[in-house]
N, C-alpha and C positions, 0 to 999 in steps of 0.2 A: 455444416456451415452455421456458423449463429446469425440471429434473426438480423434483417437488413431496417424496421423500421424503429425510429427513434423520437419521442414525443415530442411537442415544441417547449415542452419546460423542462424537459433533460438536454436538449440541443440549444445552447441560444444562439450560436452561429458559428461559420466556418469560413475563417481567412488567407487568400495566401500568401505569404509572409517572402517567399523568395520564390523563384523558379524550384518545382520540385522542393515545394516542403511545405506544408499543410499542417493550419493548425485545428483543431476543435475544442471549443471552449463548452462545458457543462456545466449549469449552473448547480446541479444535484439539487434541484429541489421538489423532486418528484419521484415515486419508485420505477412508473412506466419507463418501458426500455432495459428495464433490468432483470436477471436469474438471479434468482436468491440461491445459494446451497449452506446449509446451516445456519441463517441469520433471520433474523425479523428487521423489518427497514420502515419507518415512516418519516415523513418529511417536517423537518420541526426548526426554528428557530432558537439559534444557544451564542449566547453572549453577542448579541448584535447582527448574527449573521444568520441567513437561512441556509439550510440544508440538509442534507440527509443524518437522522438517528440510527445506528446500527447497534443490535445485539444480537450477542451470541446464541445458543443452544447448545453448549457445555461441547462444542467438538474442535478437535484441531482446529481446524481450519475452516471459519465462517466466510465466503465469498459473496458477493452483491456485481454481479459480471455485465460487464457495459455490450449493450446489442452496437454492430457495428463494423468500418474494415478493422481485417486482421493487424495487427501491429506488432513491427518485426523489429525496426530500428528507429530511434529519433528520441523525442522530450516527452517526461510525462512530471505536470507538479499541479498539486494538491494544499486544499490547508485541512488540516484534519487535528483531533483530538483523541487521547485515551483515557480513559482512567478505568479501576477494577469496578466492574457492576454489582448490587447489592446480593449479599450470599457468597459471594467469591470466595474463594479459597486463598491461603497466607500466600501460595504460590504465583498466585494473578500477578500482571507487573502494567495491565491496563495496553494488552500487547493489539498494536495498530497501524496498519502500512497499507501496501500498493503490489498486488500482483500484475504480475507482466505474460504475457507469451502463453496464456494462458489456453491448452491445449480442449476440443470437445470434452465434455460432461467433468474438466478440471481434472483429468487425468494425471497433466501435468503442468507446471508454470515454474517459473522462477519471483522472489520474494526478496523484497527489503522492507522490515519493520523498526518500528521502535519498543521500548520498553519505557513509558513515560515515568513510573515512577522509581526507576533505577536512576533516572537524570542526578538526582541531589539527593541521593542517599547516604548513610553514612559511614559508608562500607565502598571502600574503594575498588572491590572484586564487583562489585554490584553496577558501581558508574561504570566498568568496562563495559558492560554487557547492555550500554545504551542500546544500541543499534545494531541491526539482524541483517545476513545473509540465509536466507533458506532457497533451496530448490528442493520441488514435490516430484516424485515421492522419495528419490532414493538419498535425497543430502539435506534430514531435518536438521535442523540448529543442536542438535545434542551429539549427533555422530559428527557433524562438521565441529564439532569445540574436542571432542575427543580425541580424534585423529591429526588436526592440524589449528591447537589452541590459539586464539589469539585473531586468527587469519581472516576471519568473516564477520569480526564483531570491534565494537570500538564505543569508546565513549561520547555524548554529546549531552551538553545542556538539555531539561526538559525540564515540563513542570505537567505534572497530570491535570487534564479538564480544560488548557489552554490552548487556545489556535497556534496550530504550527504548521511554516510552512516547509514542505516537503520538495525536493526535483530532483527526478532521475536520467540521467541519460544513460541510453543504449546502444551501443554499436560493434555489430558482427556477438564475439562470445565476452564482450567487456561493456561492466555497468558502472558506474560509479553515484553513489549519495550525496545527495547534498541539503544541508536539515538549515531553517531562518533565514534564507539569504545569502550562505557562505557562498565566496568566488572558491574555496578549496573545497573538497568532498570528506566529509565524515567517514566515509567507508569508500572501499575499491575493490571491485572485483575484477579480474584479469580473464577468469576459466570459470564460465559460466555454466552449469553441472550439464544442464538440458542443449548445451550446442546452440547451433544454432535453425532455431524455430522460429515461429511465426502465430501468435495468438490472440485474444482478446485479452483486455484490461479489466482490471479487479477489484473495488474496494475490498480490502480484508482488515479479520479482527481476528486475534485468537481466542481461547477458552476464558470467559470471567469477565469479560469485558463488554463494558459499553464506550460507545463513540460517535463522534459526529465529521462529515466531510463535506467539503464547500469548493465549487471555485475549481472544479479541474480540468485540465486543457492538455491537452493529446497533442503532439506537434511531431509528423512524419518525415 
């Protein structure tokens, strides 16, 4: 089970919005409450807004895992930032998202990222590849473009280093994106790899990257 207790500057409160649906608002401005697995996290103010800094340590997949209930279906949005961290490799794209269903010691989860600086690149094979479907372990972003191109990735506006706002909705094995405010979804997922589970939530960053996350609210 992950831990039950959650600091009061990671928690600023929790409303209920309808019969049976519960929101939690995090201000992320503090690491207390969190498991780091491959990141370094400290609490920092960027471009007007407080919140959490996150870097990598050169692996897949860096996660910052929220203590808390498990979360199986409902709202998860964020404002978050990418860009590639100093030393990066040409390969970095300043990769930064939101794990879901996220399984004990991250065994497994499902993943929507972005590629921030794919947004306005000048290479139109590149702006496809805005925006990521992954599930860990068995359907990374490279076997998913192999096997069925196209299907888990999609173009969106971005600009690296900028607040962006993020919102997922989840329900039963179907997820859908949604990146600035759009009422339509950037991405759709229909067949979500992992079924249907039940986990913790995740700030995530990929390899090269540094990033910042502000402002997220959990809604059951």
């Amino acid at each position: 089970m992950w831990p039950r207790t959650i600091s009061n500057k990671l928690l600023v409160c929790s409303v209920v919005l309808m019969p049976a649906l519960v929101a939690q608002i995090f201000s992320l401005e503090s690491t207390e409450g969190l498991t780091m697995r491959g990141v370094k996290a400290q609490a920092e103010s960027y471009k007007g807004r407080k919140g959490l800094r996150l870097t990598g340590e050169d692996k897949d997949n860096g996660l910052a895992i929220l203590a808390g209930p498990e979360f199986q279906d409902g709202t998860l949005e964020v404002d978050l930032t990418g860009v590639p961290g100093p030393g990066a490799n040409t390969a970095a794209r300043g990769f930064v998202g939101l794990a879901f269903r996220v399984a004990p010691e991250a065994a497994k989860f499902e993943l929507f990222y972005l590629r921030p600086t794919n947004g306005r690149a000048d290479d139109q094979e590149r702006r496809n590849h805005s925006a990521q479907y992954d599930s860990f372990p068995d359907f990374p972003w490279f076997r998913l473009r192999k096997e069925t191109p196209g299907k888990y990735e999609s173009y969106v506006d971005l600009v690296p280093g900028e607040w962006t706002p993020v919102k997922i909705t989840v329900q039963g094995d179907k997820a859908k994106l949604f990146v600035h405010g759009s009422e339509q979804p950037t991405l759709i997922v229909n067949d979500l790899k992992n079924g249907l589970t039940k986990g913790a939530v995740a700030l995530w960053i990929g390899p090269g990257t540094g990033a910042h996350f502000s402002n997220l609210r959990i809604s059951h």
